[in-house]
N, C-alpha and C positions, 0 to 999 in steps of 0.2 A: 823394265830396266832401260834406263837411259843408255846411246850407244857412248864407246869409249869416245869418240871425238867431241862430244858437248861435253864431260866430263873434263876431258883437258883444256878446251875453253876456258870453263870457269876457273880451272884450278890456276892457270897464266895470269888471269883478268884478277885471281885473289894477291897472288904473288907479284903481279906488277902494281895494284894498289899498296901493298904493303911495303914495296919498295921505297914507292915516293913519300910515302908516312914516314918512314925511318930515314929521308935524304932529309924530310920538314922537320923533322925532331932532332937533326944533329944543326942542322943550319940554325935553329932557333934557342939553342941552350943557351948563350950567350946575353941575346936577349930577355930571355926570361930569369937569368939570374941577377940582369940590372931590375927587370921588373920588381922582385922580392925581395932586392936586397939582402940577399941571403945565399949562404955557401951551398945549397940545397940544388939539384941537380933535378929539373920537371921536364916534365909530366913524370906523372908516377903510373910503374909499369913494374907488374910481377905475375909477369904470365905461366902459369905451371898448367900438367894434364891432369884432366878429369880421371884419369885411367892409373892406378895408384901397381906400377909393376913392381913386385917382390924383388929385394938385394940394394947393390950401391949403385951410385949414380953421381957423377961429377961432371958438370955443365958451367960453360961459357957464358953467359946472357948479355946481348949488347944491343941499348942501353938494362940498365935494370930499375929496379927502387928504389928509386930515389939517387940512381946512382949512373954514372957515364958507364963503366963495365959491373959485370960482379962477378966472380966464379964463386960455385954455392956446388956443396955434396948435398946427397937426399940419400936416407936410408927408409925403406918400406920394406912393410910385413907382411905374408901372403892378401897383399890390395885389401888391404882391410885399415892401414893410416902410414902414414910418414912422416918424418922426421925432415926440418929442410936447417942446413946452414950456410949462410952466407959472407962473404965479404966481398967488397965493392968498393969505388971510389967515387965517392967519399966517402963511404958506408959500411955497416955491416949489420946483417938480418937473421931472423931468426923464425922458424914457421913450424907448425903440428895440422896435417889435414886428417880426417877422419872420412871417412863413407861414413853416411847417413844411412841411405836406400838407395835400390833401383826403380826403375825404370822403364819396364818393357828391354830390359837388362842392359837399360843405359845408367853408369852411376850417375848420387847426387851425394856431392860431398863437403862438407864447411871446412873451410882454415881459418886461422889467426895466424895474423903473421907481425911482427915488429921490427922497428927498424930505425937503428941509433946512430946521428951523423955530429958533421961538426957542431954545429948550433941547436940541437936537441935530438929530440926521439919524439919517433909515432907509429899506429898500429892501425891495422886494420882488421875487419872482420869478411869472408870472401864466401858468396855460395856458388859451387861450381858444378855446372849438369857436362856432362859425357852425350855429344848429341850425335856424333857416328864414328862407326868404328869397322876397320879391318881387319887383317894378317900385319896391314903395315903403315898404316894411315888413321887417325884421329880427331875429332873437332872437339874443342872444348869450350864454352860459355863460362864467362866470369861476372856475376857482380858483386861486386865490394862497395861496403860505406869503411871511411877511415877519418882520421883525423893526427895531424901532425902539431905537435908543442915546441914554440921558439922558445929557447933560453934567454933571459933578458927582454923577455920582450912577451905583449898582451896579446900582440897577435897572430893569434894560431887560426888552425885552419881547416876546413871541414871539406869533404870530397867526396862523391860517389863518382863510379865509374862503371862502366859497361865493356868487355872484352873478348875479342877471339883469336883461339889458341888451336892452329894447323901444326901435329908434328908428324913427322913423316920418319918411320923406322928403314933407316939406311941399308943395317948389318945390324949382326948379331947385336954386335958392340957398339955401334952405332946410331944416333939420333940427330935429325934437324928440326926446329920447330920454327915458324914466322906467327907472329901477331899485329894484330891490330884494336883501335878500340878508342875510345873518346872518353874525358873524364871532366867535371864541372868541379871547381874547386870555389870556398865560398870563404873570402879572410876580411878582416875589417880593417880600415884605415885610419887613422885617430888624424885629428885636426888639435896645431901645437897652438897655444898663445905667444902672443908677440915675442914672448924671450924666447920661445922654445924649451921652457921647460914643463912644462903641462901639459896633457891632452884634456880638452875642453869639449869633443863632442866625438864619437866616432861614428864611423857610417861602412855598413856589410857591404861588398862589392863578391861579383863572379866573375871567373874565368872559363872559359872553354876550350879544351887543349886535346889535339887529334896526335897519339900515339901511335907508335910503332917498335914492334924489337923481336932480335933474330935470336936463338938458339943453339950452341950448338951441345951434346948429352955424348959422353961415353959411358957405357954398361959394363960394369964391371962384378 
């Protein structure tokens, strides 16, 4: 067993990288929404736990899905799936996780999740492994492939992403969680004719976009 002081090391070194992901994710929203042109609120970020606790649950998330806040409830059933509902701004979401299997009694659980804004709707599909756990501490691994549809418009947009999910049980009642995580998002760009009324060729373009978003969970 590792002694407690390399442990608090790392756990600072995680929390102060996640800091500055979430100072880069609010500094750059502005930016990325002249990028896309669109009322749409990036990087996309819906960090939950691997750990599916029994009863209600009402949480803060900032940023979230698609979204600058969201507060979402969650109802689960003896850890065996949950219910998640959200609303957000600009957004509002909707999510079902299930436990699959364990793990060397780590879970592994899939969600779908959707998520309806000004300029359309998009969903994603998430597999989430449970990789440590305590009395009062958690890690959770995310990957999700998703894809988003613009209204008015061809082009939509395809993403995978990779995620992690620290929440740290406060109190009873209490929860905080910090994430981080990177995601590649792949949309195409059409090329107009001289009036601008045609698209005459389009061409796939990527993105690479470093996330961050904090948590905060009361138990009720």
């Amino acid at each position: 067993m590792k002694p407690f002081f390399l442990k608090t090391r790392f756990f600072c070194l995680f929390l102060l990288t996640v800091f500055f992901l979430f100072l880069n994710t609010l500094l750059s929203a502005q930016d990325l929404l002249v990028h896309t042109k669109s009322n749409v609120f990036y990087p996309l970020m819906n960090y939950e736990s691997a750990y599916i606790e029994g009863g209600h649950t009402l949480g803060l998330h900032l940023p979230d899905y698609m979204a600058l806040a969201s507060l979402k409830y969650n109802y689960a059933d003896s850890a065996n799936y949950s219910i998640t509902l959200g609303l957000g701004l600009p957004s509002w979401q909707v999510g079902f996780q299930k436990h699959l299997f364990s793990v060397w009694n780590h879970p592994v659980n899939l969600k779908l999740s959707g998520v309806f804004f000004f300029q359309g709707f998009g969903g994603d599909i998430k597999l989430e492994n449970g990789i440590y756990k305590s009395e009062v501490t958690n890690l959770t691994g995310v990957l999700a492939y998703g894809k988003t549809w613009f209204m008015n418009s061809s082009n939509d947009e395809k993403y995978i992403q990779l995620d992690l999910y620290y929440l740290i049980r406060l109190h009873h009642h209490f929860s905080i969680g910090f994430g981080g995580g990177i995601s590649e998002n792949k949309y195409e760009v059409g090329t107009w004719d001289q009036n601008g009324n045609t698209i005459i060729s389009t061409k796939e373009k990527k993105r690479i976009t470093y996330q961050a978003a904090l948590t905060i969970n009361y138990i009720f």
